[in-house]
matplotlib code that plots the C-alpha trace (Angstrom):
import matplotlib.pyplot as plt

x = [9.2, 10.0, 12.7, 10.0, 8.3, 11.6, 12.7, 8.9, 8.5, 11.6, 10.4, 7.3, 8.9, 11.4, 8.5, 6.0, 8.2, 12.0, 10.8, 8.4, 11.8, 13.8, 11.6, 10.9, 12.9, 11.3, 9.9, 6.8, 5.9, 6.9, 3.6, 2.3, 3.0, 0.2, -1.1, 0.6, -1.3, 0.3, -0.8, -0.2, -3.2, -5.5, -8.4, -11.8, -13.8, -16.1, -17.2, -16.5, -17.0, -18.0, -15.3, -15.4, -12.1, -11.9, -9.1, -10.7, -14.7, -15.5, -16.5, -14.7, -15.2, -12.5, -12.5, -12.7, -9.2, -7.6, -9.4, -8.2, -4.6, -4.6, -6.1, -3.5, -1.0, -2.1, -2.9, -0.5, 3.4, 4.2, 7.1, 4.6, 4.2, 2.0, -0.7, -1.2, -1.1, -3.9, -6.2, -5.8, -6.9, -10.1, -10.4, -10.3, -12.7, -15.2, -15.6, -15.8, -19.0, -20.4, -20.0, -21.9, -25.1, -25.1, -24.9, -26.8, -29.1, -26.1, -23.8, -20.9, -19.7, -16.6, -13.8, -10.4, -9.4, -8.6, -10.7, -14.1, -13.3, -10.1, -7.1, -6.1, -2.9, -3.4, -0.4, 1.2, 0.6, 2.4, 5.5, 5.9, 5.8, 7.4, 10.0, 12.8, 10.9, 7.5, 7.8, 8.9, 6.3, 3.4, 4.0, 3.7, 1.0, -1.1, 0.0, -2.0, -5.1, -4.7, -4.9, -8.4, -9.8, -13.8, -13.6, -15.6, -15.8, -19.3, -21.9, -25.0, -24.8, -23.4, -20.5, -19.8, -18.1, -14.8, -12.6, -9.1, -6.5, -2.1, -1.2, -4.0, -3.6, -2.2, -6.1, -8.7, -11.9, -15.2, -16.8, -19.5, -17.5, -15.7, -18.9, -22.0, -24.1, -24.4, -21.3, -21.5, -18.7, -16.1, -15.6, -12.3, -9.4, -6.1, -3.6, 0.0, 2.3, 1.7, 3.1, 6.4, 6.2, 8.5, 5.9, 3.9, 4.3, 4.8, 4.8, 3.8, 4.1, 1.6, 2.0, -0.5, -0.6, -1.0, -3.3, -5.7, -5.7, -6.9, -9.5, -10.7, -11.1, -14.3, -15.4, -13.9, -12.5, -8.9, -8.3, -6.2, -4.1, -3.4, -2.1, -6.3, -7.7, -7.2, -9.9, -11.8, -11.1, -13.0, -11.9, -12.8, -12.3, -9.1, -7.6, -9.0, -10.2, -14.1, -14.4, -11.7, -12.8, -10.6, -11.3, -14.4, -16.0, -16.4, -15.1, -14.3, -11.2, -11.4, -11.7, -9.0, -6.9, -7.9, -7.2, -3.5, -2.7, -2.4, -1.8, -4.6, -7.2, -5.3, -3.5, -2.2, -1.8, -0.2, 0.5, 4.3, 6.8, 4.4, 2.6, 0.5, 2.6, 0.6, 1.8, 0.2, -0.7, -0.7, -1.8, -5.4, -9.2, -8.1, -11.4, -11.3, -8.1, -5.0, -2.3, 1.0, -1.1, -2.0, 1.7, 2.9, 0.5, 1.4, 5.1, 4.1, 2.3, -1.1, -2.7, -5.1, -8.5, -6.6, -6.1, -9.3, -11.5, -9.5, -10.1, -14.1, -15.6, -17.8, -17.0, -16.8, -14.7, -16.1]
y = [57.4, 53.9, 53.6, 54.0, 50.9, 48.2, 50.3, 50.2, 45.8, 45.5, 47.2, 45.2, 42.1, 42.4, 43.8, 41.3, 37.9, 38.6, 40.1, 37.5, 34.9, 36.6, 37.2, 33.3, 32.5, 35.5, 34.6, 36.4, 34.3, 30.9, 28.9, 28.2, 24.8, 22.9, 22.5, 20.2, 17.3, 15.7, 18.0, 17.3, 17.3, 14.9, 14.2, 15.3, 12.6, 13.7, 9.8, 8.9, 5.1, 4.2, 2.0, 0.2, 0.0, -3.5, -2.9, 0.2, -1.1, 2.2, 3.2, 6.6, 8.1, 7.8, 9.1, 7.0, 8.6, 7.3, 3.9, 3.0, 4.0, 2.3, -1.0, -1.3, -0.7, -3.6, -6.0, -5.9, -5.5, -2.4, -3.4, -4.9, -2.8, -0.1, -1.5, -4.3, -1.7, 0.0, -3.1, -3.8, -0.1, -0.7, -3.9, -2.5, 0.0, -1.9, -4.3, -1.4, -0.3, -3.3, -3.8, -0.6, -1.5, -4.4, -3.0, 0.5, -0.2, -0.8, 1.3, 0.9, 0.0, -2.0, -3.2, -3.0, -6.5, -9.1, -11.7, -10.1, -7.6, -5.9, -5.4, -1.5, 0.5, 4.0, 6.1, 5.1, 1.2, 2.0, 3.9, 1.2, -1.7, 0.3, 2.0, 4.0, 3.8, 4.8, 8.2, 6.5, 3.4, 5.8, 8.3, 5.2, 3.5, 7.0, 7.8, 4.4, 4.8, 8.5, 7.4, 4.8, 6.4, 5.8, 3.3, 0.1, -3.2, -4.2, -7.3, -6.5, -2.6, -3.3, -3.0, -6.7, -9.1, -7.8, -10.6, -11.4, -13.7, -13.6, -16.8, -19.2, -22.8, -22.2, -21.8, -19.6, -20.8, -20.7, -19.0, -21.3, -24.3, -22.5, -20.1, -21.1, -19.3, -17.8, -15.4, -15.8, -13.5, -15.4, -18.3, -20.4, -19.0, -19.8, -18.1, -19.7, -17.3, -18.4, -21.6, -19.3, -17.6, -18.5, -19.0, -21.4, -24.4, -24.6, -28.1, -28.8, -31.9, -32.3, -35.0, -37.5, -35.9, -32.5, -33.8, -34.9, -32.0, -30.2, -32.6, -32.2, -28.4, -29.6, -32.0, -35.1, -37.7, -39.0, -42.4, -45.8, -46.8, -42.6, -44.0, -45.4, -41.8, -40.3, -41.4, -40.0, -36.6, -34.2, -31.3, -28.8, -28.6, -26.0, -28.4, -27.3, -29.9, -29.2, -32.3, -34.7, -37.7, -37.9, -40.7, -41.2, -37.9, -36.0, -32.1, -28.8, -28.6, -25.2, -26.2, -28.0, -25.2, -22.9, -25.2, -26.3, -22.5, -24.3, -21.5, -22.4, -25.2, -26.4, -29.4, -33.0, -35.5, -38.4, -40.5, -40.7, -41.6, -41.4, -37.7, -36.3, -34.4, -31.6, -30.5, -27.0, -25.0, -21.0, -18.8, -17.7, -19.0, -18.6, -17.3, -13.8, -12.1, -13.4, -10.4, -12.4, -13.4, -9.6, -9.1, -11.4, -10.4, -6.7, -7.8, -9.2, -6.0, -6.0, -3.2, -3.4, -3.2, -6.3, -7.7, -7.3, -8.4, -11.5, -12.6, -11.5, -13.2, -10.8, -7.6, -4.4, -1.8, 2.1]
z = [-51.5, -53.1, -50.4, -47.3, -48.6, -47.9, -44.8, -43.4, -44.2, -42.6, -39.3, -39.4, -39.8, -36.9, -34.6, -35.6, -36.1, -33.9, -31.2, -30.0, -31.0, -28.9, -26.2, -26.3, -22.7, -21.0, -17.8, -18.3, -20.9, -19.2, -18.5, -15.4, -13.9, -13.2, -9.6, -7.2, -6.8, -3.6, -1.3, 2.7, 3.1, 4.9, 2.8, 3.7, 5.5, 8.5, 8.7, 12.8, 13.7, 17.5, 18.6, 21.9, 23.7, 25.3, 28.2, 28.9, 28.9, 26.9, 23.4, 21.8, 19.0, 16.2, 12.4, 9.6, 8.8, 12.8, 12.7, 9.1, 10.1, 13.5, 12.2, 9.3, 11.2, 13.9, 11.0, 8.3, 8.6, 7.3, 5.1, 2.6, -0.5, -0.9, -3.1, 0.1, 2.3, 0.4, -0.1, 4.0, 4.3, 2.1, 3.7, 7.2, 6.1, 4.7, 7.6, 9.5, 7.4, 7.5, 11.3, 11.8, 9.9, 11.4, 15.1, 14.3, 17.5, 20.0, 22.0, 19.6, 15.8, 16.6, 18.7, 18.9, 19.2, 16.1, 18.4, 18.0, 14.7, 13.8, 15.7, 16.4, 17.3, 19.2, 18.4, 21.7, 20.5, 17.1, 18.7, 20.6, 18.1, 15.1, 17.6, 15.9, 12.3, 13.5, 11.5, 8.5, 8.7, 9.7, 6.9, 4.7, 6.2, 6.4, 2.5, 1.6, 4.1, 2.3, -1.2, -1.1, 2.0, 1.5, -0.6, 0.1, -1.8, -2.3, -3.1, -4.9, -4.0, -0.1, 2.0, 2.5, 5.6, 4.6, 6.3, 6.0, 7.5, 7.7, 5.4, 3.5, 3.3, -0.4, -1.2, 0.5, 2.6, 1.9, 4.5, 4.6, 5.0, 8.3, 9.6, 8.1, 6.5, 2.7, 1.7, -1.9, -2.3, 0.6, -2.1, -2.4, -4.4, -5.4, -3.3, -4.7, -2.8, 0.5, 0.3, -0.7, 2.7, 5.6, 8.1, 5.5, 7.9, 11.6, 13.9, 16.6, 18.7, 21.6, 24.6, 25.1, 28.5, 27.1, 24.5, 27.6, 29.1, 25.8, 25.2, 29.0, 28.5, 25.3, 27.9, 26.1, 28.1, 27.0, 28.4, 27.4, 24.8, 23.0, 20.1, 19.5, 19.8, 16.8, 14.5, 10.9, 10.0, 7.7, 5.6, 3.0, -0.3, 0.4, 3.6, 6.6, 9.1, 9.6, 11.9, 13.7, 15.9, 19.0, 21.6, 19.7, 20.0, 17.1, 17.6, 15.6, 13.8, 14.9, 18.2, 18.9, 16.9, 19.5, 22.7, 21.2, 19.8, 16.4, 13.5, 11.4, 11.1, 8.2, 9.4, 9.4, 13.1, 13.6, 16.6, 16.9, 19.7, 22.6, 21.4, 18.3, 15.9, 13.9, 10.5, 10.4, 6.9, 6.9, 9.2, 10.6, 9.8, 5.8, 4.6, 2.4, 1.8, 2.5, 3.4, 2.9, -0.9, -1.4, -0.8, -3.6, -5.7, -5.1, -5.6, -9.3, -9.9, -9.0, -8.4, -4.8, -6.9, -8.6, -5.0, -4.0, -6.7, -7.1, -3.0, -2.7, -5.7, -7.8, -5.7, -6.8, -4.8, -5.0]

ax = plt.figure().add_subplot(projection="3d")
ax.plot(x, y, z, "-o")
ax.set_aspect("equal")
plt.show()
């Protein structure tokens, strides 16, 4: 009987304590991995936006999902880095928020041109302007729309005037200096990259026969000695030209931007060699975000809440 005793612990302890050792790399006892995140999924959003096609004088409906894509793709390059990619997306859907409270009791929500709200590619558009990497820039462009898809940067609780322009003077735009009005949360900021960018500063140099001609189309009359008509001008804080005297008739700096097809607003004249050369500074009306900005700061590691806190003062994005 004493002999039972060993024999029996010994058999206990190899069915209780090897076994299970052994048995360690059995399939069967492998843990299940955990779910796969990444799915291919779209996300669910049912949100439509009326948008009004301007070549075609009608409005469509489009998904929140199709408009974000198609404006992203029209607005920002698409070789920008993913977390500029994703604040253009919020951006884009934001305005587009906005836009439709504002127009609740008309036939549409929003355009599809940059001159009246934001610009848009169809499918067709983008294939055409991406070409032979369309699949490759779409998945990327639809991977960031994917990722903050319903999220909207807001001002005291609402979707705000979610603007944004190509290359700031080196410092943003209040929107109150360029528009009028009260946008506490379109303030000036610093934006450093973009006097790093290649297409910082253009020039241009203007006849003073084409200068006339300009003038004529705001109903200014250019006559005598041209190198008299340039007179006091008057900017903002951040460099834009709010008001230039020009044969003694005060005008718009934006104005005469848009009769030369200046860059931006943002500029310096002088009368030199018979014509008016213009030293121009970034790229669009500078107020809000600036994309080639959200790009540098994207490149140092920002993150696109990071982006877009720092260009709409106070904002929150949810």
């Amino acid at each position: 009987m004493k002999g039972i005793y060993p024999i029996s612990f010994a058999v206990l302890f190899i069915c209780t304590v090897l076994f299970p050792l052994f048995s360690m790399n059995d399939t069967s006892l492998t843990p299940p991995s955990p779910p796969n995140t990444s799915s291919t999924q779209p996300p669910q959003n049912d949100e439509t936006f009326r948008m009004y096609l301007t070549e075609e004088k009608k409005t469509v409906t489009v998904t929140a999902r199709d408009y974000c894509i198609g404006v992203v793709s029209a607005e920002m390059a698409a070789e920008y880095e993913v977390e500029a990619l994703k604040a253009q997306a919020v951006v884009a859907y934001t305005y587009a928020k906005y836009k439709a409270i504002l127009r609740k009791n008309e036939d549409y929500d929003i355009t599809d041109t940059h001159t009246s709200d934001q610009a848009f590619l169809s499918v067709e558009e983008a294939k055409e302007r991406f070409k032979e990497n369309y699949e490759e820039y779409t998945e990327k462009i639809t991977a960031a729309v994917d990722a903050v898809l319903g999220q909207t940067i807001t001002y005291d609780g609402k979707p705000i005037l979610a603007v944004c322009h190509s290359i700031s003077g080196g410092k943003t735009e209040s929107a109150t200096d360029i528009w009028g009005g009260e946008y506490p949360y379109l303030k000036p900021v610093e934006s450093v990259g973009d006097v790093l960018s290649p297409n910082y500063l253009s020039e241009v140099t203007v006849s003073s026969d084409d200068m006339a001609k300009a003038l004529k189309k705001l109903n200014i009359s250019a006559e005598g000695d041209a190198s008299k008509w340039l007179g006091e001008i008057k900017r903002s804080d951040s460099g834009t030209v709010l008001k230039i005297k020009l044969c003694s008739t005060e005008l718009k700096g934006a104005e005469l931007r848009t009769v030369l097809s200046l860059r931006s607003a943002n500029f310096d004249v002088e009368y030199t060699d018979g014509g008016f050369k213009f030293t121009v500074r970034g790229y669009g009306h500078g107020v809000g975000m600036s994309q080639y900005g959200a790009q540098f700061m994207a490149l140092q590691g920002s993150t696109y809440k990071e982006i877009l806190k720092w260009y709409y003062t106070d904002c929150e994005v949810s």
